[in-house]
Biopython code that builds the backbone (N, CA, C, O; Angstrom):
import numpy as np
from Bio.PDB.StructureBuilder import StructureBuilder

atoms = [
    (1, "UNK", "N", (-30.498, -60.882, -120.171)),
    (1, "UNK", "CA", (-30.515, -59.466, -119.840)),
    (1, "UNK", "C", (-31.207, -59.312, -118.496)),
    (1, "UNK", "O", (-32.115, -60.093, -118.212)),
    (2, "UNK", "N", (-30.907, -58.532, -117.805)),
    (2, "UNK", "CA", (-31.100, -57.803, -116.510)),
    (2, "UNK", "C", (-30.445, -56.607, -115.861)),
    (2, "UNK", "O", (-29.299, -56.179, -115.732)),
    (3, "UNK", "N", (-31.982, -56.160, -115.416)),
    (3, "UNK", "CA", (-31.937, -54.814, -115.220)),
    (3, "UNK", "C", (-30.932, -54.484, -113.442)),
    (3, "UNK", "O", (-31.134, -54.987, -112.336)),
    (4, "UNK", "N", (-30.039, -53.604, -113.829)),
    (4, "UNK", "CA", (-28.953, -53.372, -112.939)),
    (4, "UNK", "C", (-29.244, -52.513, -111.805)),
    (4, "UNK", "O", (-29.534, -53.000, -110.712)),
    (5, "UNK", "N", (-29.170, -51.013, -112.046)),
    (5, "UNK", "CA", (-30.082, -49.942, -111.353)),
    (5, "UNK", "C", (-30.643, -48.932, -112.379)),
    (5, "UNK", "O", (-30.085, -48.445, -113.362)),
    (6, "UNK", "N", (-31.798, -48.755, -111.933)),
    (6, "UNK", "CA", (-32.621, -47.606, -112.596)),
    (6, "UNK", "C", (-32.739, -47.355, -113.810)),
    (6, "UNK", "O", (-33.905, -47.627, -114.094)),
    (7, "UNK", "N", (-32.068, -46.895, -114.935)),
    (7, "UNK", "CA", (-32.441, -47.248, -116.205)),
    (7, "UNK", "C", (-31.174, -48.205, -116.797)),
    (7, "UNK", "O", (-30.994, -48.358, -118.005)),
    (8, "UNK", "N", (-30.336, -48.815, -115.768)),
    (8, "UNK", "CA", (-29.549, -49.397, -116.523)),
    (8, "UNK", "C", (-29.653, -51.149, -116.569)),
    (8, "UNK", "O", (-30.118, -51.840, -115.662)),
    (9, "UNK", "N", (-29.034, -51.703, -118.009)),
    (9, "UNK", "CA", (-29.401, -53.092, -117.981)),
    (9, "UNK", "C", (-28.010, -53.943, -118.304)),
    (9, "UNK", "O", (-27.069, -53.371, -118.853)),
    (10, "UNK", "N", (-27.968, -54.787, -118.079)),
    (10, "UNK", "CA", (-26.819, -56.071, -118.060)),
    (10, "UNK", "C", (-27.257, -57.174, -119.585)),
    (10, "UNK", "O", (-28.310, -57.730, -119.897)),
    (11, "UNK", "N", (-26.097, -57.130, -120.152)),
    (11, "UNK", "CA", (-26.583, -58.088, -121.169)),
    (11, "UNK", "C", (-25.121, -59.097, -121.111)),
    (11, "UNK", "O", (-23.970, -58.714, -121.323)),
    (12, "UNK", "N", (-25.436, -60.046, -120.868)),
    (12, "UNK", "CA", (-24.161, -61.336, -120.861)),
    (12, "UNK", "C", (-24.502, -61.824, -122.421)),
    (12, "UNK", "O", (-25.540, -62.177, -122.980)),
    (13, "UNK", "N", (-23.314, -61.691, -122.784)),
    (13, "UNK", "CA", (-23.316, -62.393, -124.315)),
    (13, "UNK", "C", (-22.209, -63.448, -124.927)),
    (13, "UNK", "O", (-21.220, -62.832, -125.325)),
    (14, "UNK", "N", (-22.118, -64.720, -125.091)),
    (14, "UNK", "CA", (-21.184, -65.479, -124.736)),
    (14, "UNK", "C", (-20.630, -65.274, -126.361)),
    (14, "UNK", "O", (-21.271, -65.523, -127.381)),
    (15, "UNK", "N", (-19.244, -64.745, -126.258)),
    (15, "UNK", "CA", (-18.485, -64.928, -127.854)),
    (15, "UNK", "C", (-16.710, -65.052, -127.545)),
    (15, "UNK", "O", (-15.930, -64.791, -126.630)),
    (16, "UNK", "N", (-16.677, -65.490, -128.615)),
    (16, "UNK", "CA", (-15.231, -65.951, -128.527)),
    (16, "UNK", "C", (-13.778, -64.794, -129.112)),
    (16, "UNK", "O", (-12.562, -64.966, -129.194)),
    (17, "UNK", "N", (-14.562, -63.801, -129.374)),
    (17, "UNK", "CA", (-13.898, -62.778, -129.951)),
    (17, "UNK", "C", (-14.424, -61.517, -129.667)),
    (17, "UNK", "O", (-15.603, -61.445, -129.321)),
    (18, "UNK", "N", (-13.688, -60.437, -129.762)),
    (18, "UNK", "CA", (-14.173, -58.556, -129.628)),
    (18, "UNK", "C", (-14.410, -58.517, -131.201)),
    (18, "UNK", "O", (-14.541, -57.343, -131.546)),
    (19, "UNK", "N", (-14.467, -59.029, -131.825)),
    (19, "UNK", "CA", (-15.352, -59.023, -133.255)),
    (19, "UNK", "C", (-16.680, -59.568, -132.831)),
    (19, "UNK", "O", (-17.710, -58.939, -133.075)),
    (20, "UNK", "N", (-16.691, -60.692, -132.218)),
    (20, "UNK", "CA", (-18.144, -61.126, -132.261)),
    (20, "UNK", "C", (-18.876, -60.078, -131.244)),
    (20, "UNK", "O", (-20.048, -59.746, -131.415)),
    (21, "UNK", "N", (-18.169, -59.647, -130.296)),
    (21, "UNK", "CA", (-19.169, -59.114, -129.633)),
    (21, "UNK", "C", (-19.630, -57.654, -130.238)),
    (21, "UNK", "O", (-20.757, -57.182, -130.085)),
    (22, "UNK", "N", (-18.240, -56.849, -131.160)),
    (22, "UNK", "CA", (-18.765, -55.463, -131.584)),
    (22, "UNK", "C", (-19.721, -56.077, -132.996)),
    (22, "UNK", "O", (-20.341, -55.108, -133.434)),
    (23, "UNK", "N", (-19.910, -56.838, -133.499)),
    (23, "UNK", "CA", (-20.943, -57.940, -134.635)),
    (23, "UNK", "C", (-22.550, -57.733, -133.751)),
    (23, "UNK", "O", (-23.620, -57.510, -134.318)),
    (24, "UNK", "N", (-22.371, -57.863, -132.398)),
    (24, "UNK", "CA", (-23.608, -58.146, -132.029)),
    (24, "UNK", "C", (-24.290, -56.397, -131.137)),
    (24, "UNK", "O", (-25.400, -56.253, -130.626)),
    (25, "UNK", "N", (-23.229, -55.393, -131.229)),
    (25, "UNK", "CA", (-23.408, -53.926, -130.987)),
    (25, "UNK", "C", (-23.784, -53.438, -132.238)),
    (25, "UNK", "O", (-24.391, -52.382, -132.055)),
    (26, "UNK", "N", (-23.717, -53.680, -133.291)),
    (26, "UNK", "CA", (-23.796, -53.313, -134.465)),
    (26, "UNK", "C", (-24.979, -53.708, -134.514)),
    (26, "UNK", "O", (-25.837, -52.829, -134.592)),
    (27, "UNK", "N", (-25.373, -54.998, -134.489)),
    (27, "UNK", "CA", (-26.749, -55.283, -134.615)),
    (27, "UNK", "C", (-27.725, -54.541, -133.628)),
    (27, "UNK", "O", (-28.833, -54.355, -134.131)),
    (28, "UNK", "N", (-27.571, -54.048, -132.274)),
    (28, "UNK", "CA", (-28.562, -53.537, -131.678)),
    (28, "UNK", "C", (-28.928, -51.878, -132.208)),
    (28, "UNK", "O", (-30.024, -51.319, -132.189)),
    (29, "UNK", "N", (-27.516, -51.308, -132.702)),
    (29, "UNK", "CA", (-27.434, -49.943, -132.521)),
    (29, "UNK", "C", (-28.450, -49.763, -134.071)),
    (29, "UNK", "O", (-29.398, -48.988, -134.194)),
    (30, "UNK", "N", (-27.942, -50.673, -135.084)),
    (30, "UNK", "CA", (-28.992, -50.575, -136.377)),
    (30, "UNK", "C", (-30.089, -50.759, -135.883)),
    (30, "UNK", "O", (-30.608, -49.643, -135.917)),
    (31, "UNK", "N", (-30.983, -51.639, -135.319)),
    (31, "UNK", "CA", (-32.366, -52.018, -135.407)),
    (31, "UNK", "C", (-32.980, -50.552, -134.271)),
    (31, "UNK", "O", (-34.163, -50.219, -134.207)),
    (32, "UNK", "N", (-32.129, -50.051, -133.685)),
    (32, "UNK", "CA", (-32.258, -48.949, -132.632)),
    (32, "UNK", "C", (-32.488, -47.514, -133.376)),
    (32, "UNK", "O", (-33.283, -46.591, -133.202)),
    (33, "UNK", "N", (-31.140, -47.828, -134.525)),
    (33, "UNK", "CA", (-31.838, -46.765, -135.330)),
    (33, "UNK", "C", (-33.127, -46.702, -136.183)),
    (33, "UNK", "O", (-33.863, -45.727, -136.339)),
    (34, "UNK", "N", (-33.260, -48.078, -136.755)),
    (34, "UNK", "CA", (-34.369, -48.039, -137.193)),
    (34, "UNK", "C", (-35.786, -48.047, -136.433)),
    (34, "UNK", "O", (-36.904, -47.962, -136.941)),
    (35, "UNK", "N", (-35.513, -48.145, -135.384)),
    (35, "UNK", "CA", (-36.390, -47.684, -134.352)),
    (35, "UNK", "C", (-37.010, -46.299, -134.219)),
    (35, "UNK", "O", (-38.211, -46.042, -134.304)),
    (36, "UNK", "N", (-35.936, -45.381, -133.982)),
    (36, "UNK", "CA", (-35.969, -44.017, -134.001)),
    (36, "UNK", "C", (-36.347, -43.552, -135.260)),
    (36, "UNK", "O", (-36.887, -42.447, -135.288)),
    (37, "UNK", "N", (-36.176, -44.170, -136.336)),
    (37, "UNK", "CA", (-36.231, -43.625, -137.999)),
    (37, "UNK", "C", (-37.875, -43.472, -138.370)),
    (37, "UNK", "O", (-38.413, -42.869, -139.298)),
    (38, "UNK", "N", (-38.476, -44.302, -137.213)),
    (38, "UNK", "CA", (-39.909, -44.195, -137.898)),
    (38, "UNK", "C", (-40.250, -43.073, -136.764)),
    (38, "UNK", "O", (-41.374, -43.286, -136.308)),
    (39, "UNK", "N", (-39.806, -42.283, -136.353)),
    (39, "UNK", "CA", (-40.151, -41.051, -135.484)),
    (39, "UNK", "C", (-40.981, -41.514, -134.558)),
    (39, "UNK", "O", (-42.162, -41.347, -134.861)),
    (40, "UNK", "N", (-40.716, -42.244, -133.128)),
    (40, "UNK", "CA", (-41.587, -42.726, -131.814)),
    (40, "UNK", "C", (-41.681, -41.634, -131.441)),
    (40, "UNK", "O", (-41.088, -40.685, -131.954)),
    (41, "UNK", "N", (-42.644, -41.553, -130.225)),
    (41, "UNK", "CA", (-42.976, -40.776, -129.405)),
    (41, "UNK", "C", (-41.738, -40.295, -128.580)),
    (41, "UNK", "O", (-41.175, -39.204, -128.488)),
    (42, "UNK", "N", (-41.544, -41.419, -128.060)),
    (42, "UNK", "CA", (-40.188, -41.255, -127.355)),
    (42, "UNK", "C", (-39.199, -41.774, -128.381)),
    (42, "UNK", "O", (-39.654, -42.764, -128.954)),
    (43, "UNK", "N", (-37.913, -41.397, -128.822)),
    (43, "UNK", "CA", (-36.697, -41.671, -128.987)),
    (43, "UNK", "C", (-35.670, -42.402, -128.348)),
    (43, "UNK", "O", (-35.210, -41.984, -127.285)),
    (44, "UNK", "N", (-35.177, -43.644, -128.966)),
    (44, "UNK", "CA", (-33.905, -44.055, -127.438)),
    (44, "UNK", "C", (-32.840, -43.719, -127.713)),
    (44, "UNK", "O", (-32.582, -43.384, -128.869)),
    (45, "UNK", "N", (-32.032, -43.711, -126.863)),
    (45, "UNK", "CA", (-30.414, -43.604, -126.916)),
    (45, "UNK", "C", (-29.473, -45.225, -126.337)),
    (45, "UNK", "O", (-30.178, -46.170, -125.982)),
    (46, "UNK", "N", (-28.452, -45.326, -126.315)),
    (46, "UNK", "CA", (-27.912, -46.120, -125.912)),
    (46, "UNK", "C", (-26.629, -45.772, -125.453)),
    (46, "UNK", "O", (-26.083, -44.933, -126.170)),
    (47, "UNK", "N", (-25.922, -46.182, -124.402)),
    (47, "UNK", "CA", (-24.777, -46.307, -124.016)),
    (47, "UNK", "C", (-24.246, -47.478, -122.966)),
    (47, "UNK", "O", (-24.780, -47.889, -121.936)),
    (48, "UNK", "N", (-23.181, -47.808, -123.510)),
    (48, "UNK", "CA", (-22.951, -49.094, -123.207)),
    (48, "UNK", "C", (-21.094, -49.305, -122.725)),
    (48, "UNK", "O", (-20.240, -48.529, -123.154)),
    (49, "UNK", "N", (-20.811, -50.312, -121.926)),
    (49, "UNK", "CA", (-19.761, -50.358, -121.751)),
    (49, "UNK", "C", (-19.692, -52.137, -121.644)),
    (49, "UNK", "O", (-20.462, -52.972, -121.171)),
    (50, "UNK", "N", (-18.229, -52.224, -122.410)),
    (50, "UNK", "CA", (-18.088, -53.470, -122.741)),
    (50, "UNK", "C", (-17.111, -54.353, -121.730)),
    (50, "UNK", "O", (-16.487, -53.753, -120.854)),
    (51, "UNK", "N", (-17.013, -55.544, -121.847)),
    (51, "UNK", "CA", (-16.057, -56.114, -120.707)),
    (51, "UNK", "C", (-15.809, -57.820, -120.728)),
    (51, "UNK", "O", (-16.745, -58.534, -120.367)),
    (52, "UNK", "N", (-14.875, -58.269, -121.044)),
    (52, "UNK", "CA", (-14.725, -59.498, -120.980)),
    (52, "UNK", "C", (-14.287, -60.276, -119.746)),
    (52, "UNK", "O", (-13.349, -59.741, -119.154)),
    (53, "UNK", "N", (-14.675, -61.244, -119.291)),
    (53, "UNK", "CA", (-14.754, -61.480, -117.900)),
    (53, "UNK", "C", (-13.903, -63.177, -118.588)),
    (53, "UNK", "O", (-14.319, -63.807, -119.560)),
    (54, "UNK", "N", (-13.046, -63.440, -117.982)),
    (54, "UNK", "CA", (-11.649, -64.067, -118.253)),
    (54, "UNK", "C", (-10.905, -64.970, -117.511)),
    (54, "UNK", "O", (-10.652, -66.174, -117.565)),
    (55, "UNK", "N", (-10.608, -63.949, -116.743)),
    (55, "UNK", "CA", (-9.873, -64.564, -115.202)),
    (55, "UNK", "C", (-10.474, -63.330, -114.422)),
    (55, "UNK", "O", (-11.151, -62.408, -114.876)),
    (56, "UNK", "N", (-10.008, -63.578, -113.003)),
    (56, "UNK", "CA", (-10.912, -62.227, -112.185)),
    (56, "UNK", "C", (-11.394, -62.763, -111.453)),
    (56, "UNK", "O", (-11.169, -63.922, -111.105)),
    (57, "UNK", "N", (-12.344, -61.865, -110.967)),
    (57, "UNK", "CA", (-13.267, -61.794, -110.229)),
    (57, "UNK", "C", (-14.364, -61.004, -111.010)),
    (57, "UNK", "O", (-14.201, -60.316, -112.019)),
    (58, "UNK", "N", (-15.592, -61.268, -110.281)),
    (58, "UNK", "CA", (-16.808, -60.587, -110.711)),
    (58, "UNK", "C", (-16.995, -59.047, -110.502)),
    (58, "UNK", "O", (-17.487, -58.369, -111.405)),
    (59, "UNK", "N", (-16.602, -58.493, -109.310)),
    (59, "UNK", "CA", (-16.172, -57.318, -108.898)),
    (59, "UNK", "C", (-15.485, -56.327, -109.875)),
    (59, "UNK", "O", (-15.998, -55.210, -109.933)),
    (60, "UNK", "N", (-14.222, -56.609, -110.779)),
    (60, "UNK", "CA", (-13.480, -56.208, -111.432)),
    (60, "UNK", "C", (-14.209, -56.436, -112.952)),
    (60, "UNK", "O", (-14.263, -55.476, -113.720)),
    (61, "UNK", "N", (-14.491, -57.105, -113.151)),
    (61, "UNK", "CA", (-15.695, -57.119, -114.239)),
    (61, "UNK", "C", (-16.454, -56.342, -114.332)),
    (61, "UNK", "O", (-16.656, -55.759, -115.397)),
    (62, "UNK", "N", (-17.102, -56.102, -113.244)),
    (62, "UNK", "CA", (-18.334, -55.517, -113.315)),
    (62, "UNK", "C", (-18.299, -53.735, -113.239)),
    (62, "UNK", "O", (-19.133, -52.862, -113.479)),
    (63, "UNK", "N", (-16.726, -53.740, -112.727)),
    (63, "UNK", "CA", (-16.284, -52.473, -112.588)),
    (63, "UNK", "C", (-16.107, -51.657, -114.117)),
    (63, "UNK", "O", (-16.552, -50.591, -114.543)),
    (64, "UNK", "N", (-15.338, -52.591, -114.629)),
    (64, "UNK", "CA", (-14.428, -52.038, -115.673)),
    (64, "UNK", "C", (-15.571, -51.951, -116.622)),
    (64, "UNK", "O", (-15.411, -51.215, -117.596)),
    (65, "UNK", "N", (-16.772, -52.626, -116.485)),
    (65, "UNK", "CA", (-17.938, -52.859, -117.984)),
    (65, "UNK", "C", (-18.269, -51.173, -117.541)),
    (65, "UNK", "O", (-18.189, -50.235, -118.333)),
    (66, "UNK", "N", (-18.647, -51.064, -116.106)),
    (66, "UNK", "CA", (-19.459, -49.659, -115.609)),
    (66, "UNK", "C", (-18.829, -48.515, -115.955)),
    (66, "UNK", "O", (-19.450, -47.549, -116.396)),
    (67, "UNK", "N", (-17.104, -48.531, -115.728)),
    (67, "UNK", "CA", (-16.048, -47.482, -116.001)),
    (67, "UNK", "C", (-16.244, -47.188, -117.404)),
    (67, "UNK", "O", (-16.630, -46.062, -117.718)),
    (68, "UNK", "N", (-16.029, -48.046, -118.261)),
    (68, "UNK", "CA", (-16.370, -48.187, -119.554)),
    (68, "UNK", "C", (-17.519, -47.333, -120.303)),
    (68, "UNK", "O", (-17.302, -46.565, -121.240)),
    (69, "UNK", "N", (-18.840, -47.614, -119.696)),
    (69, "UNK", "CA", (-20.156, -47.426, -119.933)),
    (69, "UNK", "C", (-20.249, -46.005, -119.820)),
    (69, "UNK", "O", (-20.773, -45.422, -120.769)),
    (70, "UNK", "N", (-19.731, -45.141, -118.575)),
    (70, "UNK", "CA", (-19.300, -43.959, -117.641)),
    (70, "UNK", "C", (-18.755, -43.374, -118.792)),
    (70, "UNK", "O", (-19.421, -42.446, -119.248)),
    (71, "UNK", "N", (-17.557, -43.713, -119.480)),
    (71, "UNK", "CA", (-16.669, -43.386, -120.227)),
    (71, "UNK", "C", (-16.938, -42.653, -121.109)),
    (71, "UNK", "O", (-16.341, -41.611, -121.379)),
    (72, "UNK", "N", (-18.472, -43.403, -122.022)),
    (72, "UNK", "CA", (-19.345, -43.156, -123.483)),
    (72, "UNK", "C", (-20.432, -42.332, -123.402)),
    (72, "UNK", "O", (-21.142, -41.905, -124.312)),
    (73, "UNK", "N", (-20.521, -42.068, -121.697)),
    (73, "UNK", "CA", (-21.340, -41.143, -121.364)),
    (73, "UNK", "C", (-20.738, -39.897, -121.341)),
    (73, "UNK", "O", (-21.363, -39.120, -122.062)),
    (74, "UNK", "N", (-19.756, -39.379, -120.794)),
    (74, "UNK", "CA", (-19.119, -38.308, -121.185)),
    (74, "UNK", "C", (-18.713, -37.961, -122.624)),
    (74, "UNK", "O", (-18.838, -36.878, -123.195)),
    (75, "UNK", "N", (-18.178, -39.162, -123.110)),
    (75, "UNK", "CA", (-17.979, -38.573, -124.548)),
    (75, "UNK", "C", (-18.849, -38.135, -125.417)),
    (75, "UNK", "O", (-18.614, -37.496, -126.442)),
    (76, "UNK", "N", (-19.982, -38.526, -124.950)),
    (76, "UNK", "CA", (-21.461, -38.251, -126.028)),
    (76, "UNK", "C", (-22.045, -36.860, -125.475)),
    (76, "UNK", "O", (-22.663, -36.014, -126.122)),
    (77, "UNK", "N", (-21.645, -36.831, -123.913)),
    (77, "UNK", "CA", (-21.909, -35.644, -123.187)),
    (77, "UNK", "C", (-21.302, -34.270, -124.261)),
    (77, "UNK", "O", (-21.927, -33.425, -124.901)),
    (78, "UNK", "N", (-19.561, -34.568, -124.066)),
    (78, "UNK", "CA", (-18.784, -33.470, -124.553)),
    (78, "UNK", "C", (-19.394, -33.023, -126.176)),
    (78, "UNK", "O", (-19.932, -31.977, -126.538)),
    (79, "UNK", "N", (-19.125, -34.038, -126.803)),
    (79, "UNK", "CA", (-19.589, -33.730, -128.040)),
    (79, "UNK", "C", (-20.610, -33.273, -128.212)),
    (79, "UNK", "O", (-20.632, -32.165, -128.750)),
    (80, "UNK", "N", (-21.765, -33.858, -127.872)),
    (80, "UNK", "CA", (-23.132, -32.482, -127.373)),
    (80, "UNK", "C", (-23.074, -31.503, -127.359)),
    (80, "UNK", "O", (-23.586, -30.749, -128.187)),
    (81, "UNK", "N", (-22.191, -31.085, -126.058)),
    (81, "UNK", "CA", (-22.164, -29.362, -125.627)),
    (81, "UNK", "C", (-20.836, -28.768, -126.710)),
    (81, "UNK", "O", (-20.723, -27.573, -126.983)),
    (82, "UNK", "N", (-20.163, -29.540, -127.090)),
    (82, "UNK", "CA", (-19.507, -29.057, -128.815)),
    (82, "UNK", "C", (-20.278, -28.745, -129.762)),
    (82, "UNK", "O", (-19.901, -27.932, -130.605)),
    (83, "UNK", "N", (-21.609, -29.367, -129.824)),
    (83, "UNK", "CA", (-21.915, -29.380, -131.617)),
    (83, "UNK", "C", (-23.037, -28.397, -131.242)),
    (83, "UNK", "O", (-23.590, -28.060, -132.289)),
    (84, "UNK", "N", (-23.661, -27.733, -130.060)),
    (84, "UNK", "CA", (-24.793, -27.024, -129.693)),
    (84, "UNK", "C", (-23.919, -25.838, -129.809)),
    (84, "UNK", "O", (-24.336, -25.083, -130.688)),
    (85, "UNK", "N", (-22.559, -25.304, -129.062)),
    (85, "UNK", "CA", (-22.263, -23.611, -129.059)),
    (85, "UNK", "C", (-21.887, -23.482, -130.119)),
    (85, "UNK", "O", (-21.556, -22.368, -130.526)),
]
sb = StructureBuilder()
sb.init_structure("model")
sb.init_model(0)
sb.init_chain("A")
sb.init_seg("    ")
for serial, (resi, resn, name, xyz) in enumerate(atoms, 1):
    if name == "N":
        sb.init_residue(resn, " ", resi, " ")
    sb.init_atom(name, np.array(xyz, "f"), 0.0, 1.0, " ", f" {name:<3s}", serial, name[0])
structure = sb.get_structure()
């Protein structure tokens, strides 16, 4: 893991499948909730964008993980300003 810009971070995770890798989202987003479940001071959130790097370039990788990431940010955005009016 490494930190990208400003609050955002890079996690390379080597798997052989989009099962193994949503196996290992599952695992962060539970222990995240149980994080939040014991009521912290601060609360986290997460958003994330996924990306398998294949053939390519690094550029296009790195794009499509960010586009991705961008993606889950709006959707969590919209639904927000849905479930508040």
């Amino acid at each position: 893991m490494f930190r990208f810009a400003g609050d955002e971070f890079i996690v390379l995770k080597r798997t052989r499948s989009a099962d193994g890798l949503a196996a290992y989202i599952d695992e962060v987003k539970r222990r995240l909730a149980a994080y939040n479940g014991g009521e912290p001071p601060y609360p986290l959130s997460l958003s994330y964008g996924m990306s398998f790097f294949e053939t390519g370039d690094m550029d296009t990788f790195m794009k499509e993980m960010d586009d991705n990431m961008y993606r889950m940010k709006a959707e969590h955005h919209a639904q927000t300003e849905t479930s508040t009016v």
